[in-house]
PDB file of N, CA, C and O in Angstrom:
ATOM      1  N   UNK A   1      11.544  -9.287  25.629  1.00  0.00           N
ATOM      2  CA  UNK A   1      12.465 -10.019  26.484  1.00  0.00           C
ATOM      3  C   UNK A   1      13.894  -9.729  26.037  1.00  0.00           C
ATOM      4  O   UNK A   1      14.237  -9.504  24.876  1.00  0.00           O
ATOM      5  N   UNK A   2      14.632  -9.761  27.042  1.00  0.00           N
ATOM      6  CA  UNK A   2      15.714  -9.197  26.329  1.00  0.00           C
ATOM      7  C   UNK A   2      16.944 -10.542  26.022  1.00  0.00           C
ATOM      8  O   UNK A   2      16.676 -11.703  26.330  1.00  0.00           O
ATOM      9  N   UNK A   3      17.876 -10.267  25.575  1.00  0.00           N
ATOM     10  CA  UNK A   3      18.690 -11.344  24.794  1.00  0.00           C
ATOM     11  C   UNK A   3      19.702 -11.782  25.768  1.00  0.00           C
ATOM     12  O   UNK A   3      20.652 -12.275  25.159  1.00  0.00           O
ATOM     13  N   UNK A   4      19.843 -11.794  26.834  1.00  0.00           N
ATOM     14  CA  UNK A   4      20.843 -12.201  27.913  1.00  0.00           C
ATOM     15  C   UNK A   4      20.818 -13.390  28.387  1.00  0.00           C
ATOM     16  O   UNK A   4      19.688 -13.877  28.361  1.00  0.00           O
ATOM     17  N   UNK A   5      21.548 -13.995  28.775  1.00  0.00           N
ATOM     18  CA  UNK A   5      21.604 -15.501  28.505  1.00  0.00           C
ATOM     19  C   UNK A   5      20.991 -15.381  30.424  1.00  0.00           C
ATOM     20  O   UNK A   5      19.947 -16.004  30.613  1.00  0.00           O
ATOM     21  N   UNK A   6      21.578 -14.663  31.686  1.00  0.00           N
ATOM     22  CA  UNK A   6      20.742 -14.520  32.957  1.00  0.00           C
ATOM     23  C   UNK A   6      19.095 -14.823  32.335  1.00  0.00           C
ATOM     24  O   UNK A   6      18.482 -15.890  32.325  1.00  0.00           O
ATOM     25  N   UNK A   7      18.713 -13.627  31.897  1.00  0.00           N
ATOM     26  CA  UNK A   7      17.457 -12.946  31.817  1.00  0.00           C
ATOM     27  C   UNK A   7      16.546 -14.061  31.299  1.00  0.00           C
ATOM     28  O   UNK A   7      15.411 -14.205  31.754  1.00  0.00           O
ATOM     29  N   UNK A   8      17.139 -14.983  30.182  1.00  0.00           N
ATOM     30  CA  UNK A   8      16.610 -16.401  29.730  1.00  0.00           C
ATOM     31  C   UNK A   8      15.990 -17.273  30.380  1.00  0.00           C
ATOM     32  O   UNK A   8      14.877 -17.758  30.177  1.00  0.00           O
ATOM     33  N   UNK A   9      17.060 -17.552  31.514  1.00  0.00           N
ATOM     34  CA  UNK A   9      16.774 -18.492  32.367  1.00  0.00           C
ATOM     35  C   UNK A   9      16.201 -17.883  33.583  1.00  0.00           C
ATOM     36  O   UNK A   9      15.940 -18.736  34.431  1.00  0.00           O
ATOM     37  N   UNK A  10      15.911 -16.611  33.947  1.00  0.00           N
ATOM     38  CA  UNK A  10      14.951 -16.277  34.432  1.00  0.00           C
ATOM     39  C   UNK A  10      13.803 -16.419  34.611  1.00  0.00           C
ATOM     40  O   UNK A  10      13.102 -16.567  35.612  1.00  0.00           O
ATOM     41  N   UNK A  11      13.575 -16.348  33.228  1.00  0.00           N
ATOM     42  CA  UNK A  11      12.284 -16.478  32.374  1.00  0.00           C
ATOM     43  C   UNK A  11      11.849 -18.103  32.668  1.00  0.00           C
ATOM     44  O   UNK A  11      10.773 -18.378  33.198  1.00  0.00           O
ATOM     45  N   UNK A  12      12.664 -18.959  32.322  1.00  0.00           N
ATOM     46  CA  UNK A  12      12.177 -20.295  32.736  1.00  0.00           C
ATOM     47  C   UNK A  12      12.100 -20.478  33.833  1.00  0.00           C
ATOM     48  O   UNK A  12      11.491 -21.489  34.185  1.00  0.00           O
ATOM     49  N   UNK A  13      12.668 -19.605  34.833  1.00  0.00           N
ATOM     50  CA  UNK A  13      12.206 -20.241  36.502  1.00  0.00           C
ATOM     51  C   UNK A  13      10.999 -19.749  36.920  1.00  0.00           C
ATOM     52  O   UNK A  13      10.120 -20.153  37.681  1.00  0.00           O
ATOM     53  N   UNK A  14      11.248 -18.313  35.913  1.00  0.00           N
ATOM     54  CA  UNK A  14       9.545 -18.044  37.178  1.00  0.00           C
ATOM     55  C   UNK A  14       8.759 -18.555  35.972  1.00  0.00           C
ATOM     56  O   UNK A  14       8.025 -17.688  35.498  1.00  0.00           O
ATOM     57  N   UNK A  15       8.725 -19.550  35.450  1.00  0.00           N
ATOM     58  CA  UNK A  15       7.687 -20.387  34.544  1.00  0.00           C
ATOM     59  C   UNK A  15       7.285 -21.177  35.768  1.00  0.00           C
ATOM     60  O   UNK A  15       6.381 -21.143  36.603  1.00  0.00           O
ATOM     61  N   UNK A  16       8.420 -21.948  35.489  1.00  0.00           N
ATOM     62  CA  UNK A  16       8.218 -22.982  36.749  1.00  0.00           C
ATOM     63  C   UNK A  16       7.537 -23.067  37.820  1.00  0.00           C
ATOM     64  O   UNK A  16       6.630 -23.813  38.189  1.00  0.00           O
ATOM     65  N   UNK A  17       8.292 -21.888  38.445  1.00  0.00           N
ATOM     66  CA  UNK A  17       7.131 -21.447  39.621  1.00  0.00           C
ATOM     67  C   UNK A  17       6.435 -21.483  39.685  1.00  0.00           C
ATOM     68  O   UNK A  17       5.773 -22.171  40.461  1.00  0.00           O
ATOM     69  N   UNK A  18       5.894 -20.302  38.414  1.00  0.00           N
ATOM     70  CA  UNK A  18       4.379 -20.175  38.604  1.00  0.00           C
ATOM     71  C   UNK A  18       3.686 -21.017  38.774  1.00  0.00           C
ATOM     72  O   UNK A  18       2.981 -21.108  39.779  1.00  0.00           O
ATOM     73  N   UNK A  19       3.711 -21.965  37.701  1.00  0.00           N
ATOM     74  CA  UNK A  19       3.108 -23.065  37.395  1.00  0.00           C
ATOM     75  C   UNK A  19       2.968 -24.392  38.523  1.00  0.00           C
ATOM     76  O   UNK A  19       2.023 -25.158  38.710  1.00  0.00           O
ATOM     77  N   UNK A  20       4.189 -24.325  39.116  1.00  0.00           N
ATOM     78  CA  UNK A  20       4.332 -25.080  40.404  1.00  0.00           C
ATOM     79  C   UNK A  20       3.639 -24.189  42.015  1.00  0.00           C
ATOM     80  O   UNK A  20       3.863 -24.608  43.150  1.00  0.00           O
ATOM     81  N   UNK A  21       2.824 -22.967  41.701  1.00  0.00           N
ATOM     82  CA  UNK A  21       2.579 -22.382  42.680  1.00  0.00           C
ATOM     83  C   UNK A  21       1.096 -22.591  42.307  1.00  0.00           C
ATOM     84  O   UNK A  21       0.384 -22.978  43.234  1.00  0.00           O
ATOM     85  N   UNK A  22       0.473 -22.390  41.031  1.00  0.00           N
ATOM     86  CA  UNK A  22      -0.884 -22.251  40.810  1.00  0.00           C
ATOM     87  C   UNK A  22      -1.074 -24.164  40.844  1.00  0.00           C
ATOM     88  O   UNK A  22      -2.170 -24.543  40.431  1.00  0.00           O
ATOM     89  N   UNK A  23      -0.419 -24.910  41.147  1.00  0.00           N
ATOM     90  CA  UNK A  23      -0.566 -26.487  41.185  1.00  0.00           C
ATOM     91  C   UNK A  23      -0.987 -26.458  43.310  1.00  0.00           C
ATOM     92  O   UNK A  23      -2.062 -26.836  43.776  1.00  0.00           O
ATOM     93  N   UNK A  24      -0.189 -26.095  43.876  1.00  0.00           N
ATOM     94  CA  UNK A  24      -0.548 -25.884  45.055  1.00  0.00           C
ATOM     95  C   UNK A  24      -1.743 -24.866  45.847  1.00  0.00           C
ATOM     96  O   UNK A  24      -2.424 -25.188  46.820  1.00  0.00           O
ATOM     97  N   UNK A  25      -1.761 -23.578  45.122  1.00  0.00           N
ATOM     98  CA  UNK A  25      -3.102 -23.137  44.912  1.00  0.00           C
ATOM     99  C   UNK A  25      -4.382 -23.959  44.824  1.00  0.00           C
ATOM    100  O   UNK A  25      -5.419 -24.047  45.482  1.00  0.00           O
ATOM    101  N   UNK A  26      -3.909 -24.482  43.815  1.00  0.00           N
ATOM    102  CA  UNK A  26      -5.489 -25.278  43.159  1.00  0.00           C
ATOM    103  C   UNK A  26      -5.746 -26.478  44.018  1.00  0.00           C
ATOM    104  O   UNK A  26      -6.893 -26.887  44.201  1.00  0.00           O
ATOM    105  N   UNK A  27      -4.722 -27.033  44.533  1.00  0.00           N
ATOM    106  CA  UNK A  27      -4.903 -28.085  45.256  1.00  0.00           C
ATOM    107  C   UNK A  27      -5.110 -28.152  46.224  1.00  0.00           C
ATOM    108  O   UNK A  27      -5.369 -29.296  46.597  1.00  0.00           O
ATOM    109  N   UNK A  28      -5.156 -26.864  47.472  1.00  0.00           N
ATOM    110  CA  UNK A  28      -5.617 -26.254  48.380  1.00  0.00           C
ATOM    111  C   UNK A  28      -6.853 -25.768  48.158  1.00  0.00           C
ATOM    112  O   UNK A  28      -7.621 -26.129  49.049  1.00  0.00           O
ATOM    113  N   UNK A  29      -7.287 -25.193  47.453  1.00  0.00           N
ATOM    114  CA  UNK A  29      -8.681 -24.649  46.972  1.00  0.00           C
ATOM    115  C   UNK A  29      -9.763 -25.781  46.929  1.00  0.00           C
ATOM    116  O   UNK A  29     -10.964 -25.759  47.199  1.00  0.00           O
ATOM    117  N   UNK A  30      -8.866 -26.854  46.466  1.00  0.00           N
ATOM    118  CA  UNK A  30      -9.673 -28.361  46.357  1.00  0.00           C
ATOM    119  C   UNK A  30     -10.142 -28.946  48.051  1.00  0.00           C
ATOM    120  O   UNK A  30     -11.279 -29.249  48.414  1.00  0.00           O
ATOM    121  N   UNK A  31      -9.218 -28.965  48.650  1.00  0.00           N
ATOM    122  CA  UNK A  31      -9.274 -29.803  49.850  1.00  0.00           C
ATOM    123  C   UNK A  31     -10.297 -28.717  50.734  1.00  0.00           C
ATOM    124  O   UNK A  31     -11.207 -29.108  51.466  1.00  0.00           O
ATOM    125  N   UNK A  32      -9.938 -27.252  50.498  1.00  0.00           N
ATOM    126  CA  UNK A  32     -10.807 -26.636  51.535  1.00  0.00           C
ATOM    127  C   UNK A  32     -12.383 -26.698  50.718  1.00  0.00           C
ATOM    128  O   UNK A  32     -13.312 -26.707  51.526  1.00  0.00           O
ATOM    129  N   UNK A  33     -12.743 -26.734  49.467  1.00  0.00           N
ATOM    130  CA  UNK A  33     -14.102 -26.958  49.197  1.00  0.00           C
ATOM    131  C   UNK A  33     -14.429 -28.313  49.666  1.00  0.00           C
ATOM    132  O   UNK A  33     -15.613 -28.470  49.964  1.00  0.00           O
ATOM    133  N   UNK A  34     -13.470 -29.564  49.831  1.00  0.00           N
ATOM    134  CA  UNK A  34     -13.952 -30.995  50.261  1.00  0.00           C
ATOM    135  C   UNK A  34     -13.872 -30.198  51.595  1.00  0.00           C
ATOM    136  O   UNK A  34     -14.731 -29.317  51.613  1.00  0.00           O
ATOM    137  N   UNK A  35     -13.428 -30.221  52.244  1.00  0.00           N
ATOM    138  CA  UNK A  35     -13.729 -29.834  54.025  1.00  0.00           C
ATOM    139  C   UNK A  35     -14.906 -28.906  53.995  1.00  0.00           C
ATOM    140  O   UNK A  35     -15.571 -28.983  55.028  1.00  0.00           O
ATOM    141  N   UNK A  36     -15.183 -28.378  53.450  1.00  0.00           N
ATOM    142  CA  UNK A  36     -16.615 -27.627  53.199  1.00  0.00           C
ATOM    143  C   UNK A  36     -17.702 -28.067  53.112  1.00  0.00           C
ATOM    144  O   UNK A  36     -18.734 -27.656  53.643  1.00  0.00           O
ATOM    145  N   UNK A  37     -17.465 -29.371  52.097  1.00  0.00           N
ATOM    146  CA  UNK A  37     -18.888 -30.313  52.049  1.00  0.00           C
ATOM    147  C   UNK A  37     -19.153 -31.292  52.726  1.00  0.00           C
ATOM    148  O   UNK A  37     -20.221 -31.900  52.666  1.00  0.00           O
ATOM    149  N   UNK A  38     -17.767 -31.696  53.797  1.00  0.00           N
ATOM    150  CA  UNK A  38     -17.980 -32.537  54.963  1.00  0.00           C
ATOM    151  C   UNK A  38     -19.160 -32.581  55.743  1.00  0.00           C
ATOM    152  O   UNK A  38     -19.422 -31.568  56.392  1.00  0.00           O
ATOM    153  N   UNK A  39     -19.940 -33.571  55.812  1.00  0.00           N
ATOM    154  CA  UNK A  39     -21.481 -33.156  56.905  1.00  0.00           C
ATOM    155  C   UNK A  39     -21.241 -33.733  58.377  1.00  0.00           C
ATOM    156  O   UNK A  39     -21.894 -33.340  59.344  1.00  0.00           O
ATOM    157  N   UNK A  40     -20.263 -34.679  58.448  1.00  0.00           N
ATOM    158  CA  UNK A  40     -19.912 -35.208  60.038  1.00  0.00           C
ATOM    159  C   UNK A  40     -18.672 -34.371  60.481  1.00  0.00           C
ATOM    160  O   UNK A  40     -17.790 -33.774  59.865  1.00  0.00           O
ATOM    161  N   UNK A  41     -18.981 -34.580  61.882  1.00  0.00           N
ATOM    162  CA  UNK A  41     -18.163 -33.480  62.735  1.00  0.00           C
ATOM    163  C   UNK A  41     -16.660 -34.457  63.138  1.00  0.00           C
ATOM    164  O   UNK A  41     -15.590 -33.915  63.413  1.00  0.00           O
ATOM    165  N   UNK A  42     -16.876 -36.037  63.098  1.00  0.00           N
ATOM    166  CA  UNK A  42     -16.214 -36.454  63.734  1.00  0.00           C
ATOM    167  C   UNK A  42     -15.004 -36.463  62.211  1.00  0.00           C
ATOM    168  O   UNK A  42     -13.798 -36.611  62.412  1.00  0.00           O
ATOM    169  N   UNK A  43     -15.469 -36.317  61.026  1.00  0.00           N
ATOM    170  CA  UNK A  43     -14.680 -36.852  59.606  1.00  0.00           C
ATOM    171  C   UNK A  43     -13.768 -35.207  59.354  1.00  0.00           C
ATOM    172  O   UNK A  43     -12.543 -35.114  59.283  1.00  0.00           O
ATOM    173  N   UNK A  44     -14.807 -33.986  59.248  1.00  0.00           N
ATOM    174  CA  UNK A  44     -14.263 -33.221  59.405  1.00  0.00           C
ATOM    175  C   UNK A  44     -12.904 -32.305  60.506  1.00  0.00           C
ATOM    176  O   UNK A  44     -12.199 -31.317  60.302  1.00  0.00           O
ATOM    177  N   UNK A  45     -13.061 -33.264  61.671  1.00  0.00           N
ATOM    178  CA  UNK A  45     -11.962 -33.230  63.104  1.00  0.00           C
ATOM    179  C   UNK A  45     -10.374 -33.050  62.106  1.00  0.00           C
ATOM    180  O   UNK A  45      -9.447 -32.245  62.019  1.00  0.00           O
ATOM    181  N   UNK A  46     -10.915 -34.699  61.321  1.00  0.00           N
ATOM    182  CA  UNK A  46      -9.692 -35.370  61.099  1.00  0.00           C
ATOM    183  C   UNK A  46      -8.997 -34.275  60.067  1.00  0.00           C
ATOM    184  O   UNK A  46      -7.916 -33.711  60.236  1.00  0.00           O
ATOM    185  N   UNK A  47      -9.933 -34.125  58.922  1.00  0.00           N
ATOM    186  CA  UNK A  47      -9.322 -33.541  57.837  1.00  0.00           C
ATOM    187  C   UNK A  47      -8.764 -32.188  57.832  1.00  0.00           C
ATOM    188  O   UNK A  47      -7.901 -31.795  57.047  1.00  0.00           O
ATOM    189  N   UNK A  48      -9.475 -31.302  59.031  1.00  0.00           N
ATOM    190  CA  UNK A  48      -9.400 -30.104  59.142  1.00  0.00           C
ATOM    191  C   UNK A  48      -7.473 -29.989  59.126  1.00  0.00           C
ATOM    192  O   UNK A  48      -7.138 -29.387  58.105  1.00  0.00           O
ATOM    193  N   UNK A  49      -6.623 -30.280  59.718  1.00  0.00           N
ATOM    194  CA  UNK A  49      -5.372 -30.543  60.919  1.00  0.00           C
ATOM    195  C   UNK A  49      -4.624 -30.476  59.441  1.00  0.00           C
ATOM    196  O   UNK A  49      -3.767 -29.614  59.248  1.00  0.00           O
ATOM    197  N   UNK A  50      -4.981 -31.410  58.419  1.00  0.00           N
ATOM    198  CA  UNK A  50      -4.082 -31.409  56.490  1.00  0.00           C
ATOM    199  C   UNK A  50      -4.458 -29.920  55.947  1.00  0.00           C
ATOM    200  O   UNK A  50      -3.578 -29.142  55.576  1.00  0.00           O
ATOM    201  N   UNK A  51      -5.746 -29.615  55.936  1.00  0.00           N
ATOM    202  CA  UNK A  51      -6.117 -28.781  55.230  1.00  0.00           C
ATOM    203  C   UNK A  51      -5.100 -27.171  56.016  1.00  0.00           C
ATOM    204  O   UNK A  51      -4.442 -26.427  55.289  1.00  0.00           O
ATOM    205  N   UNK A  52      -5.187 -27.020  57.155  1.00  0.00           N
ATOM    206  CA  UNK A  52      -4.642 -26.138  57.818  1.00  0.00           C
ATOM    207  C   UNK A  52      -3.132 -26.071  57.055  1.00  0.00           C
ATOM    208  O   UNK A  52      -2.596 -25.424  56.156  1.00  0.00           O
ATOM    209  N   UNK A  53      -2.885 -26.865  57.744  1.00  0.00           N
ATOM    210  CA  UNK A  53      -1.511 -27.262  56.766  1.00  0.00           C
ATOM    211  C   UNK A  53      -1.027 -26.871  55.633  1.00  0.00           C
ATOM    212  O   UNK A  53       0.029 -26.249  55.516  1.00  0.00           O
ATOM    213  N   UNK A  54      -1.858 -27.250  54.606  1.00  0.00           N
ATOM    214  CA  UNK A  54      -1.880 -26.965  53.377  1.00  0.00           C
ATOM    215  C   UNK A  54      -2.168 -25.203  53.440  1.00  0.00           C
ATOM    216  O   UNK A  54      -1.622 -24.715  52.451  1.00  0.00           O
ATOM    217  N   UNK A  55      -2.684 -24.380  54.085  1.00  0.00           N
ATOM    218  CA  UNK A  55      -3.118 -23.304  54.103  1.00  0.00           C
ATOM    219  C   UNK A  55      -1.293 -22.351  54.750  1.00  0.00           C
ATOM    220  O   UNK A  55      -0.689 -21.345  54.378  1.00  0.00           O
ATOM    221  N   UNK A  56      -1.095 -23.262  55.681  1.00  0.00           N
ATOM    222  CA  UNK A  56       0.118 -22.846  56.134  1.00  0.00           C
ATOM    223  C   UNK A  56       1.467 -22.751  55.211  1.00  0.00           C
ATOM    224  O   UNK A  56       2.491 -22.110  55.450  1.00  0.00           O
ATOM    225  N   UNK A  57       1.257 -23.320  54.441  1.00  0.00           N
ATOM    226  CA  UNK A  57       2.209 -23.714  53.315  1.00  0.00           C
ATOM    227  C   UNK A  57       2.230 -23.238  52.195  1.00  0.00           C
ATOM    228  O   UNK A  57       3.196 -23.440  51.459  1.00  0.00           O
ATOM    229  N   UNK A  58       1.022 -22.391  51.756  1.00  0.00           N
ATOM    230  CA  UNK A  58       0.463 -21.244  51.099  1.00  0.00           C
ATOM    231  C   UNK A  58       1.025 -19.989  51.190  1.00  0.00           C
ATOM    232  O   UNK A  58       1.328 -19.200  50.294  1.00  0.00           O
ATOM    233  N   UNK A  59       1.110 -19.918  52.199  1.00  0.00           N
ATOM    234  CA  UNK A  59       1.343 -18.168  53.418  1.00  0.00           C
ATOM    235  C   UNK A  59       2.820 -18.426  53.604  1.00  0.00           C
ATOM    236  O   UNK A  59       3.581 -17.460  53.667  1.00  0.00           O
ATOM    237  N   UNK A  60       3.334 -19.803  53.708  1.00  0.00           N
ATOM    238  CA  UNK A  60       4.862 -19.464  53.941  1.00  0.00           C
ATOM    239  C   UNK A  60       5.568 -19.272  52.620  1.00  0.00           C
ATOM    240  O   UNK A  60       6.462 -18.458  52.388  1.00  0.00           O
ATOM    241  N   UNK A  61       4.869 -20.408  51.544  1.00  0.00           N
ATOM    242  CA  UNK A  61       5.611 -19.668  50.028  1.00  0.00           C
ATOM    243  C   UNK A  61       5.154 -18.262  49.630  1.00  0.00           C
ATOM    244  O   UNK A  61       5.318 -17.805  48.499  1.00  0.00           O
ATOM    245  N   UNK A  62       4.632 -17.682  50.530  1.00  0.00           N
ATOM    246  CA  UNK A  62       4.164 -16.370  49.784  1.00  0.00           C
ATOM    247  C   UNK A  62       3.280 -16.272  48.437  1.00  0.00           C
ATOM    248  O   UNK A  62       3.183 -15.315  47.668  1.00  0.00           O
ATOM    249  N   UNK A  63       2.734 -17.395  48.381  1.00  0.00           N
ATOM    250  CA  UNK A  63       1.539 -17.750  47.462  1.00  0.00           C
ATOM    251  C   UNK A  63       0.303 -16.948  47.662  1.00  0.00           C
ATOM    252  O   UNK A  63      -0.057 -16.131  46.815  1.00  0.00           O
ATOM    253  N   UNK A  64      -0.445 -17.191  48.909  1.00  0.00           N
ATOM    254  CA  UNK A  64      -1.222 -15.943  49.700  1.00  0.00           C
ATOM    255  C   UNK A  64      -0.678 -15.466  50.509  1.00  0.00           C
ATOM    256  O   UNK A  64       0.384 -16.009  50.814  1.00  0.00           O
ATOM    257  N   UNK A  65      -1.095 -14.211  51.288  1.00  0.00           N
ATOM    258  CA  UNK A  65      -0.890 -13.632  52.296  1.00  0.00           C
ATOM    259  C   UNK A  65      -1.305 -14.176  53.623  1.00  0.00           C
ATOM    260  O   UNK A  65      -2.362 -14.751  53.885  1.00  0.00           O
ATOM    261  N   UNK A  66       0.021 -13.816  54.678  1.00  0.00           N
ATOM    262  CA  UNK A  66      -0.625 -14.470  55.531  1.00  0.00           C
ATOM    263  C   UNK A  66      -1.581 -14.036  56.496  1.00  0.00           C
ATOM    264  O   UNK A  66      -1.867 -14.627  57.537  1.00  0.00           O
ATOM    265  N   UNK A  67      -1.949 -13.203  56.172  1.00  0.00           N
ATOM    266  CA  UNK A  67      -3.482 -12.829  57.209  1.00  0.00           C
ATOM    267  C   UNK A  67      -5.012 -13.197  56.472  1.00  0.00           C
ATOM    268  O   UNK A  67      -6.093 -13.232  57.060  1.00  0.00           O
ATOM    269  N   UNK A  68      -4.751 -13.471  54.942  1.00  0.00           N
ATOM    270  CA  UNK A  68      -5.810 -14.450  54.400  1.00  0.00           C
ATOM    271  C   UNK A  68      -5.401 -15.543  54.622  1.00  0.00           C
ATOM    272  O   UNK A  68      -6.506 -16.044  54.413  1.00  0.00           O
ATOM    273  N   UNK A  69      -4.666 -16.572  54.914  1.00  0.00           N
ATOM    274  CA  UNK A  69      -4.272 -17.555  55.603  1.00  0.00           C
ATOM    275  C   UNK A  69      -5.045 -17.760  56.780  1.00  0.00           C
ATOM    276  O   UNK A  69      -5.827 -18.684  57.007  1.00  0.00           O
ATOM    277  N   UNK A  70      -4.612 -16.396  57.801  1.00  0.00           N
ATOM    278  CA  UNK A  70      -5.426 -17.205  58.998  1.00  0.00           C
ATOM    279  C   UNK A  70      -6.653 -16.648  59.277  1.00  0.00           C
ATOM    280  O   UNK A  70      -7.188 -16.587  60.384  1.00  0.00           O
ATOM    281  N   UNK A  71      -7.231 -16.096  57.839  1.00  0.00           N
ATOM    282  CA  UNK A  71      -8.712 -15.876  57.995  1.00  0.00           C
ATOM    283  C   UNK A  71      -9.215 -17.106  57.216  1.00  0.00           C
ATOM    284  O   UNK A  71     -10.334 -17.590  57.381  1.00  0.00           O
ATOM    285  N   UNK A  72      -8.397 -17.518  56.452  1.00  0.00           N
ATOM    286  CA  UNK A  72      -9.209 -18.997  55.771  1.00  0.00           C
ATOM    287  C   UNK A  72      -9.335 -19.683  57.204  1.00  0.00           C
ATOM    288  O   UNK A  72     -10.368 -19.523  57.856  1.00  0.00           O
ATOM    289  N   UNK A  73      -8.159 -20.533  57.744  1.00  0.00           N
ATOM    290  CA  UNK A  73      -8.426 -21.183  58.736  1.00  0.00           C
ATOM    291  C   UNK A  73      -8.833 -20.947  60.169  1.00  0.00           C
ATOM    292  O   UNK A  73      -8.668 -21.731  61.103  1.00  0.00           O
ATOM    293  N   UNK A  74      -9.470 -19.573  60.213  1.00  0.00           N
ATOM    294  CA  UNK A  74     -10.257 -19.186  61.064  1.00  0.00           C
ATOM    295  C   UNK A  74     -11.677 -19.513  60.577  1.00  0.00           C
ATOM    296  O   UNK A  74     -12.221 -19.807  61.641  1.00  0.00           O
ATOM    297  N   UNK A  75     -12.493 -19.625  59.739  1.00  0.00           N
ATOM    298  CA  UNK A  75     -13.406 -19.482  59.170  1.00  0.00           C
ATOM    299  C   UNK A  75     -13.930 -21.228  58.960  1.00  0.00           C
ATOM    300  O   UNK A  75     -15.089 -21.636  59.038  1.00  0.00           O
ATOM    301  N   UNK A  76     -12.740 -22.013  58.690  1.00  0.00           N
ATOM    302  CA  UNK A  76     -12.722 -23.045  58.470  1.00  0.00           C
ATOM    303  C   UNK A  76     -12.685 -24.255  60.110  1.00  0.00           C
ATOM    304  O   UNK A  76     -12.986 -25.447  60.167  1.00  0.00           O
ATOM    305  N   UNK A  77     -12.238 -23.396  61.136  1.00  0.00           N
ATOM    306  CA  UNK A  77     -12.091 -23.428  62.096  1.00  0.00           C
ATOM    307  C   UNK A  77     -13.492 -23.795  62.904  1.00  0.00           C
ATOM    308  O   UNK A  77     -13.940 -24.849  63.358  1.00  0.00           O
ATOM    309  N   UNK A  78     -14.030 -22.265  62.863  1.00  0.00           N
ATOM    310  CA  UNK A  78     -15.726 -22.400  62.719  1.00  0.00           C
ATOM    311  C   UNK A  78     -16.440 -23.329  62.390  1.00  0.00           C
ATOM    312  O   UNK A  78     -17.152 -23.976  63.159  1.00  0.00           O
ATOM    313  N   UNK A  79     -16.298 -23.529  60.947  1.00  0.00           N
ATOM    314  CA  UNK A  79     -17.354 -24.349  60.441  1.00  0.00           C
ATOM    315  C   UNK A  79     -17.131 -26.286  60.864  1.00  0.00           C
ATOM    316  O   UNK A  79     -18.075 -27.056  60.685  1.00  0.00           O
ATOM    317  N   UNK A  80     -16.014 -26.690  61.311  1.00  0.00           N
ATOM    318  CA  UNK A  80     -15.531 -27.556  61.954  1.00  0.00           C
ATOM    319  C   UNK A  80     -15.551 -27.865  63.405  1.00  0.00           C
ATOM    320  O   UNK A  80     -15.512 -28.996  63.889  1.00  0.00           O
ATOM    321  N   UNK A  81     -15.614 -26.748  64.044  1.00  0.00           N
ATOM    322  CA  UNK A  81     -16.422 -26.762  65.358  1.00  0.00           C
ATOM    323  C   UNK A  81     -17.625 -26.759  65.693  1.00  0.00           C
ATOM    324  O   UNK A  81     -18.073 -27.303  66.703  1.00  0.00           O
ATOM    325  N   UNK A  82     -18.490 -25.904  64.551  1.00  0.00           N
ATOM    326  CA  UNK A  82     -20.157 -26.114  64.634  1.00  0.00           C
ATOM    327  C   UNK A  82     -20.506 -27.552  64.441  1.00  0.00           C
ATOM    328  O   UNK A  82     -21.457 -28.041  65.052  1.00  0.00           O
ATOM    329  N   UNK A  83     -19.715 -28.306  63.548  1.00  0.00           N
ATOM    330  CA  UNK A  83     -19.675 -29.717  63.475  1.00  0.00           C
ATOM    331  C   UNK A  83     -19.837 -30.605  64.035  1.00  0.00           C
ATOM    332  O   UNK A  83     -20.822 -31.342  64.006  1.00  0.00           O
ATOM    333  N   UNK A  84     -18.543 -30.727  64.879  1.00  0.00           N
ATOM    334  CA  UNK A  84     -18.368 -31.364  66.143  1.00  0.00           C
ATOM    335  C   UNK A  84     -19.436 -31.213  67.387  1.00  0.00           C
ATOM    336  O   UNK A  84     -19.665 -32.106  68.203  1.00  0.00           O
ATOM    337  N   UNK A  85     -19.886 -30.247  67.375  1.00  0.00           N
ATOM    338  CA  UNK A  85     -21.144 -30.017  68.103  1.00  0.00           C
ATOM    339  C   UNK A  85     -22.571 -30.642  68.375  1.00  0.00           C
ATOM    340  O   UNK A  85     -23.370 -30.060  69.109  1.00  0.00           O
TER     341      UNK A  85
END
């Protein structure tokens, strides 16, 4: 690392980040395995609409990409409509 007082505090932001990016990661990863184990169609309606969300918010920090974005909530989409069914 080099000795520059910039380059320092560099170093502490993309700490931050990271750390504040793998917190939203994980917490998305969470909600789409609970929407996963949902067994009613009418409980899953509700939750699906946050979880999307949360997926959207992923793809706009550039956390994931956004075409795995809207293959998560394509997929998730699915399994929430077979539901409702």
């Amino acid at each position: 690392m080099a000795n520059h007082k910039a380059t320092k505090k560099d170093v502490r932001q993309a700490a931050k980040r990271r750390e504040r990016n793998k917190y939203y990661g994980k917490t998305t990863r969470n909600a789409i395995r609970d929407l996963k184990a949902i067994k009613t169609g009418a409980e899953a309606t509700k939750e699906f609409p946050e979880v999307a969300s949360m997926i959207d918010k992923l793809a706009k920090r550039g956390i994931i990409h956004r075409n795995k974005a809207a293959n998560l909530k394509s997929k998730l989409a699915k399994k929430v409509n077979a539901l409702a069914k």
